[in-house]
N, C-alpha and C positions, 0 to 999 in steps of 0.2 A: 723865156718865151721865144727867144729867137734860135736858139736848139729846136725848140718844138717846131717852128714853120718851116727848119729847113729839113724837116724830115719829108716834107710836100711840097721840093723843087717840082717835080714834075708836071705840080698844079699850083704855079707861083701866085701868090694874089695880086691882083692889080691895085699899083699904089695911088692910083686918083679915085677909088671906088672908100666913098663913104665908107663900107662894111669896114676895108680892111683896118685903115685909120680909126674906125672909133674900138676894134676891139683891140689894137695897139698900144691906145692910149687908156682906155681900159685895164688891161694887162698892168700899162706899167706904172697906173696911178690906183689904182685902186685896190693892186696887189691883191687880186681873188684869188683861189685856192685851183688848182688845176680840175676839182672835180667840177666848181660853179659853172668854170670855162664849158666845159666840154656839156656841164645842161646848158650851158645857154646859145651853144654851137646846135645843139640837138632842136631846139625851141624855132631857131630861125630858118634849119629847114625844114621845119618841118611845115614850114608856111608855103611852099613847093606843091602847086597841086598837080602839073604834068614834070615828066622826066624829060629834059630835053639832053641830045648828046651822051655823052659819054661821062661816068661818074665815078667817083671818088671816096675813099670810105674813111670816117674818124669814129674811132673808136667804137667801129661796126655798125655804124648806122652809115645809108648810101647817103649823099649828097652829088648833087650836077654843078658840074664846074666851068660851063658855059652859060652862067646866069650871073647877076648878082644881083644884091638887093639893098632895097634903100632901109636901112634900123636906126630903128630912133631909141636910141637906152634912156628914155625918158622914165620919170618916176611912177611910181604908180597913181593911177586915177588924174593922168596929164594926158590928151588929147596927145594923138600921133602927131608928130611932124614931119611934115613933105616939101618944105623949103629949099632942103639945101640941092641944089644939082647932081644928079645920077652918072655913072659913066659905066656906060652898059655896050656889052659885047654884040656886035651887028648880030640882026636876028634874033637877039633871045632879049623877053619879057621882063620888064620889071617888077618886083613885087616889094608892096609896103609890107613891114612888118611893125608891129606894138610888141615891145617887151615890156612887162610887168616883174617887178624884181620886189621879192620880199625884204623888207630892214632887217640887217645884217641882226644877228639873234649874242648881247654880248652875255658871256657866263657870269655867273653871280660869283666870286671868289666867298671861300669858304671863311665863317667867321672864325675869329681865334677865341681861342677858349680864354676862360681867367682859370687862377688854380684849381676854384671850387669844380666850375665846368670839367676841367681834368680828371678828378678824383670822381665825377658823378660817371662821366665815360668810362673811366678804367672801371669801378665798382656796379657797371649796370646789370651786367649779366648774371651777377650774384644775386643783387639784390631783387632780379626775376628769380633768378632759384626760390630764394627766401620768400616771396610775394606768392608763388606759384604751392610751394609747400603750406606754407600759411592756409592758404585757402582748403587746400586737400582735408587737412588735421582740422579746421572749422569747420567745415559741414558732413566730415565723417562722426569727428566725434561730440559735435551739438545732436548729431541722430542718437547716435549712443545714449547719450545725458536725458535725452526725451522718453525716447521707446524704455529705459529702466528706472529710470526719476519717476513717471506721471500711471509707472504701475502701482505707487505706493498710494494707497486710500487719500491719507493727508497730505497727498502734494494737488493730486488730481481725482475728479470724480471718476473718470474715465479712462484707461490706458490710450496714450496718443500715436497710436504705429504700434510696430510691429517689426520682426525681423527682417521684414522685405524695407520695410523702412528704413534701416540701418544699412544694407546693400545699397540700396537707392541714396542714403547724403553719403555714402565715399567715393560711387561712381560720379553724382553730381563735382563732389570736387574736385576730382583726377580732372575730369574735363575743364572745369573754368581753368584751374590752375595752370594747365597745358594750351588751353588759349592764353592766358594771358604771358606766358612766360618763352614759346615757342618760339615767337622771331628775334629773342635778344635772346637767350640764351641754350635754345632747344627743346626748354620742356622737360628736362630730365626728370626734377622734384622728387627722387629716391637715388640712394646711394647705389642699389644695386644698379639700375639702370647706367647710370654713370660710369661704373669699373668695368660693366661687361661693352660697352661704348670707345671707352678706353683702350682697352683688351683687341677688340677687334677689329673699331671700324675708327682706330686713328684720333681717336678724342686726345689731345694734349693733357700729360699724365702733371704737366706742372699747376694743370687746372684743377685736377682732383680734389683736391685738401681743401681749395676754397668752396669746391662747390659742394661737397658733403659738408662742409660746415654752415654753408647758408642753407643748407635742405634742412640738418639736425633744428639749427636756430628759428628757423619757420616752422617746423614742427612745435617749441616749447611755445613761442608766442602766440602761436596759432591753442593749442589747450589752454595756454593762462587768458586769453579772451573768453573760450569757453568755459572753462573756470569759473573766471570771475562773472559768466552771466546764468551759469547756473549755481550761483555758490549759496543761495538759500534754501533751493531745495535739495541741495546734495547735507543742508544743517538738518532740513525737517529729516530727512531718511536718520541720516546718522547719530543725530543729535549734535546738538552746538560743540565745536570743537573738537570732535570726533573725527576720526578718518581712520578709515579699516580697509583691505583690499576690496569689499563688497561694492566700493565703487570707487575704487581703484576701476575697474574693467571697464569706468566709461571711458578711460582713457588710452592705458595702455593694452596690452592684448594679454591673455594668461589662461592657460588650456585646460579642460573641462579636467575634474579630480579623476577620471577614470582612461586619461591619456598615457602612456609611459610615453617617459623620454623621447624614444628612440620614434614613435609615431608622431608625436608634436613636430620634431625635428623635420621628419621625412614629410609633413600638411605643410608647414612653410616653404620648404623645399620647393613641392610640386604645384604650389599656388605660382610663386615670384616665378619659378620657371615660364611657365607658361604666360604670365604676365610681359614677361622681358623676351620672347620669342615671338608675340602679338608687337613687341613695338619694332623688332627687327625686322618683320613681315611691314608693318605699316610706313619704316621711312628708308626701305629698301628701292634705291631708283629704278630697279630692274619691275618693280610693279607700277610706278607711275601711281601710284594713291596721292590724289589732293593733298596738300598738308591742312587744307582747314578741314580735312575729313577724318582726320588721326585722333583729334580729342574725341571724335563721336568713336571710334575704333576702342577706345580708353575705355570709353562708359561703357562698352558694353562685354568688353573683355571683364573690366573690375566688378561689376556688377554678377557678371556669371561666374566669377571664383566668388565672390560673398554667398549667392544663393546653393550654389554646389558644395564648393570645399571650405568654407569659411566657419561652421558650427563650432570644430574641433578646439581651434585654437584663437577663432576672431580675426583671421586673415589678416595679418598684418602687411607681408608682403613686398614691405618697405622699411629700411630700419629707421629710416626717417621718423617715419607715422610710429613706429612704435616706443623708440629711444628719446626721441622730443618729449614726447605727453610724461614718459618715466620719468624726466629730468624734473620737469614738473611737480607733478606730485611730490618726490621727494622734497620739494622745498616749502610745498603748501602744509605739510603735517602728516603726510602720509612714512616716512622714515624709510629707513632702510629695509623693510620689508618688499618693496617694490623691486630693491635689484635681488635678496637672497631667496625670492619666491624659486623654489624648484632647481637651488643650487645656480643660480645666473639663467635663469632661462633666456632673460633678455639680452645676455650674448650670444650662446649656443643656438638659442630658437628665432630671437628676435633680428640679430645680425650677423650671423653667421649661416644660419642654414639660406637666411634672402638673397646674401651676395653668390652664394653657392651654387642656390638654385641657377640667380639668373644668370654667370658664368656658363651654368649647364645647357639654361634655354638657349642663351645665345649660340654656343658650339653650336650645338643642333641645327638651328638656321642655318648657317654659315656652310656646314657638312652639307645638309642636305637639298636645300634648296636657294641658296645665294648662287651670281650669277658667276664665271668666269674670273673678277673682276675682284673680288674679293683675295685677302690675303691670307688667308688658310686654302681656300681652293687652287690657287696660283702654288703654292707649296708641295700642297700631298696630292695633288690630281693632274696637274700637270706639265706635262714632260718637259724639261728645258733641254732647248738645242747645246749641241757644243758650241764654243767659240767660234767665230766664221763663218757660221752658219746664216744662211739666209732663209732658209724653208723650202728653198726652189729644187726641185729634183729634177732629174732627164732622163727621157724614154731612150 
């Protein structure tokens, strides 16, 4: 404090003047913060309603240094006091001021955790993955189980949906899944998503393995709920104890008999791409999109690869959603049939061509329209200085 007055010899204070003494003793009992100081320097003159003389500036606000003033740093909601004696410069005015001072605001210190606390903190972001996936694989594939269960005469009188039906609970669940899992873990809930995140825009590659593993794990949980609540009418179809691939496909994905290889491969492909170039588009800073606007962005991207591209092969587009429900069924009675359908389709098709694609989608982005900022565009597009280099040239 006394550093700071002697920077305004010029304008010494006067030591019989109230002012100066109470923010002395202020200062050096109450130990404020130099920013409080200088509002509560600002507050009292601003109780100055003519400029008298010649003035003096703190911290860019003017103040007149041929006045002074009677302050009472009394608490708040306590009447001014005018008691004590003034000692005021011949000619100039005195002026009362009320200071009102807010109770000092103290921080809450952060609780400490017990072990259990520990292990829910380090494990949260997974088990959003896991929660976030869950949900996706529920109400994709309970549409599923509906729209082909309740065509059969003996389940239902009537078919309940329809193929728009089936677009519409996978779009529903990419979006809740993605609301609920967004601010603790990002929302990923597909593998591909997550490598090609990895890949270019910095995701920690030591996160990987867990979070495709809590996406996979939320996938099977998420079918064995569905499972188990459609497992009567998937008896009346099949017969008691029966399980054949014919509904197998409420679950996992498996390509119409007149697809070859090489086009199943290449429908996955260009679904997930385009899926994983919408979410680079949607949490690219350079566009400013809401993040609570992203999950609506989801539904309507997943929704128009299901009614567009999705016939061929049942858009899986996530090997999550497809390798989950697979893991599934094989342990419900469906067998090994589930992985040798089509020579491994559900690695070639079901997780390889997704990550491939969105690998691909993302490039795309990142080439064409990411900002400067990005670490493929800093790379191939723009020129780095020599060493020493400032950028500054001379005419």
């Amino acid at each position: 404090m006394r550093r700071w007055l002697q920077t305004f010899k010029p304008y010494t204070f006067q030591r019989d003047s109230i002012w100066s003494r109470d923010i002395l003793l202020r200062a050096r009992y109450n130990s404020l913060s130099r920013r409080r100081m200088s509002m509560t320097y600002r507050r009292m003159a601003n109780c100055a309603s003519q400029p008298i003389g010649s003035q003096l500036s703190l911290f860019g606000l003017r103040v007149d240094r041929h006045f002074s003033f009677t302050a009472s740093f009394s608490p708040m909601d306590t009447p001014t006091t005018t008691n004590s004696p003034t000692t005021t410069t011949k000619d100039a005015p005195t002026f009362s001021h009320h200071e009102h001072h807010q109770p000092d605001v103290v921080q809450a210190q952060t609780p400490e955790l017990t072990r259990l606390g520990r292990y829910r903190q380090h494990l949260q972001v997974y088990l959003a993955e896991f929660i976030g996936t869950m949900l996706l694989v529920i109400f994709g594939t309970a549409a599923n189980c509906q729209v082909n269960l309740s065509s059969d005469s003996k389940v239902s009188s009537a078919p309940k949906g329809n193929y728009t039906s089936v677009g519409f609970g996978f779009a529903v669940g990419i979006s809740l899944g993605v609301w609920v899992s967004a601010k603790i873990s990002g929302g990923h809930i597909n593998p591909a998503v997550t490598i090609a995140l990895a890949t270019y825009r910095g995701f920690p590659w030591r996160r990987v393995p867990g979070y495709i593993f809590s996406q996979l794990m939320g996938g099977l949980i998420g079918a064995a709920i569905v499972y188990a609540n459609y497992f009567h009418a998937i008896d009346i179809v099949e017969g008691r104890g029966v399980r054949t691939l014919t509904t197998a496909g409420n679950f996992g994905t498996y390509p119409l008999d007149y697809m070859t290889n090489v086009s199943a491969f290449f429908s996955e492909f260009l679904g997930t791409a385009i899926l994983v170039f919408i979410v680079f588009t949607a949490t690219d800073p350079m566009n400013a999109i809401p993040s609570n606007l992203v999950p609506v962005m989801l539904f309507v991207v997943l929704l128009g690869i299901a009614l567009c591209l999705g016939m061929e092969t049942g858009f899986a587009v996530n090997p999550a959603r497809d390798l989950g429900p697979r893991l599934l069924t094989s342990m419900v009675g469906y067998g090994g049939a589930v992985y040798s359908f089509r020579n491994q389709y559900w690695l070639w098709g079901g997780v390889m061509a997704s990550v491939l694609g969105g690998l691909i989608g993302a490039l795309f982005y990142e080439i064409l329209l990411s900002n400067d900022n990005s670490r493929i565009t800093r790379n191939a597009f723009i020129r780095k200085r020599p060493n020493g280099s400032n950028g500054s040239c001379t005419v």
